[in-house]
Every structure is written in C-alpha cells, then in structure tokens.
C-alpha positions as CSV (number, residue, x, y, z in Angstrom):
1,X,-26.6,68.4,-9.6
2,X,-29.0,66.5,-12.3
3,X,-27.7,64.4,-15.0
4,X,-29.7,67.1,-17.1
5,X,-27.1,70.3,-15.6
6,X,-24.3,67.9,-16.2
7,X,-25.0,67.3,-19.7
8,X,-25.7,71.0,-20.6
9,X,-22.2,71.9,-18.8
10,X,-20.5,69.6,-20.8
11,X,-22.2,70.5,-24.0
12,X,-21.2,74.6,-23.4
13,X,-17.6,73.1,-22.9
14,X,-17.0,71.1,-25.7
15,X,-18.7,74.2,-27.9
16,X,-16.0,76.3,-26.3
17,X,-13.4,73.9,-27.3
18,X,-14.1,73.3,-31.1
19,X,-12.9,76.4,-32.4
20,X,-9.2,75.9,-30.7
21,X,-9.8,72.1,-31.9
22,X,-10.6,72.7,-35.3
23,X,-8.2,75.3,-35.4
24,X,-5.4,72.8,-34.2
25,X,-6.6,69.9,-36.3
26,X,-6.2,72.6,-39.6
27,X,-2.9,73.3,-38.6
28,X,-2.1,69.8,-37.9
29,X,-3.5,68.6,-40.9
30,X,-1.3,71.3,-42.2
31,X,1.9,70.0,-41.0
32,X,1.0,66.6,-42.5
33,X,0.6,67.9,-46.0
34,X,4.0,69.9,-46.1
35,X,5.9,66.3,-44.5
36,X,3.6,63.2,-46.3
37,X,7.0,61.3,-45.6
38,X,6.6,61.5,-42.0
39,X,4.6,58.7,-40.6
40,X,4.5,60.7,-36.7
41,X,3.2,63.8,-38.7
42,X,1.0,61.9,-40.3
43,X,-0.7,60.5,-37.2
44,X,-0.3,63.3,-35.0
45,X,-2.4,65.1,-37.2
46,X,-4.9,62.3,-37.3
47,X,-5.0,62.9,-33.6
48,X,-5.8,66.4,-33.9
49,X,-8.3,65.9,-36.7
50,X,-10.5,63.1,-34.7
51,X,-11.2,66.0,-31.3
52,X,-13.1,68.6,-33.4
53,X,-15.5,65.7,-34.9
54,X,-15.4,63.9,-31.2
55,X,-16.7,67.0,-29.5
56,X,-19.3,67.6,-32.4
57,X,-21.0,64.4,-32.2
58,X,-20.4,63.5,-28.4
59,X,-23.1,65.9,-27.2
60,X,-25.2,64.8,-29.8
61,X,-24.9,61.3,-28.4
62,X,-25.2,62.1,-24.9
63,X,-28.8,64.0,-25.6
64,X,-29.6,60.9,-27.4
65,X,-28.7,58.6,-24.4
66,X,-30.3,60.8,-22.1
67,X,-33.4,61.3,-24.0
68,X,-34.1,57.3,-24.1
69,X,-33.5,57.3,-20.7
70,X,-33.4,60.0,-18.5
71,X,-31.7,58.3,-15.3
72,X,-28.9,56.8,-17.0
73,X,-25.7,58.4,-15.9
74,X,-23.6,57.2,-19.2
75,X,-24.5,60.3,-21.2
76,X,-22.9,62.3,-19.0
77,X,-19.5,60.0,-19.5
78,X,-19.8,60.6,-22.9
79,X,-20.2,64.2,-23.4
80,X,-16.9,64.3,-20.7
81,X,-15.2,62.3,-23.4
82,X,-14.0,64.9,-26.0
83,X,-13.0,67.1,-23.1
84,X,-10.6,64.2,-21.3
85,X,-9.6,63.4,-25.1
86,X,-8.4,67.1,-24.9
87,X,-6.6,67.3,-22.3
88,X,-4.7,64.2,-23.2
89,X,-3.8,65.7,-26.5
90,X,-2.6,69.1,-24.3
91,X,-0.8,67.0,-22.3
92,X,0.5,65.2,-25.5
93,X,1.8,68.7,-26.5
94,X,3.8,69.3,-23.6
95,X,5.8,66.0,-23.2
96,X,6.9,66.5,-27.0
C-alpha cells in the first residue's frame, strides 16, 4: 500500500474517533468540575481532553509532512498517533 492510502486510512479513523473522544473528554472534563479537589480527576480528564485535539490536528500534520515530501514515511506515524493514544487511554479504562 502507498504512504498516500495509509495516510487517508488513518485520517477516516481518527474522524471516526472524535465524536466518542470528544464525547469522553466532555464527560471527563465533567467529572473534574463536580471533584476540583481531586488531583487524579483532575488529570484523568486532562488525558481525555488532549485525544480529541490530538486526532484533530494529527492528520493535519501528517498531510503537511507528506505534502513536503511525498516519500517520507513519518507522516504516516503521525496520523497512527491519536489512534495508539486511544487505545492506551481504552486500555487505561479497563485496568481502573
């Protein structure tokens, strides 16, 4: 497959993600609000909030990487970035 398919896939994925993202980083952000004493809350939420802007501006970066130079396989690390930020945070769910 081309850097160019690569970079596409990743950019549907990382659209498919932001709504659950954003949606998780609102609620997240809404946790931290009712408990401003908690200092985990506070930085769970944090965690939450960063992977909706991540998988906004990743693909964005990736385009612009590819765009300067077409052979350089780095833009497709980046737009994989948000998505292996994601899973880490699922994962992070599921321990706690």
């Amino acid at each position: 497959m081309s850097i160019r398919t690569w970079l596409w896939l990743g950019t549907v994925l990382n659209a498919m993600v932001f709504l659950p993202a954003a949606y998780m980083a609102f609620n997240a952000v809404g946790f931290a609000i009712a408990y401003p004493e908690s200092g985990a809350i506070t930085a769970v939420a944090f965690l939450f909030a960063v992977l909706p802007v991540f998988g906004l501006l990743a693909p964005f970066a990736a385009w612009r990487i590819h765009a300067k130079r077409s052979d350089d396989r780095n833009a497709v690390l980046i737009v994989a970035a948000p998505l292996v930020y994601a899973a880490f945070l699922v994962a992070f769910l599921l321990n706690n």
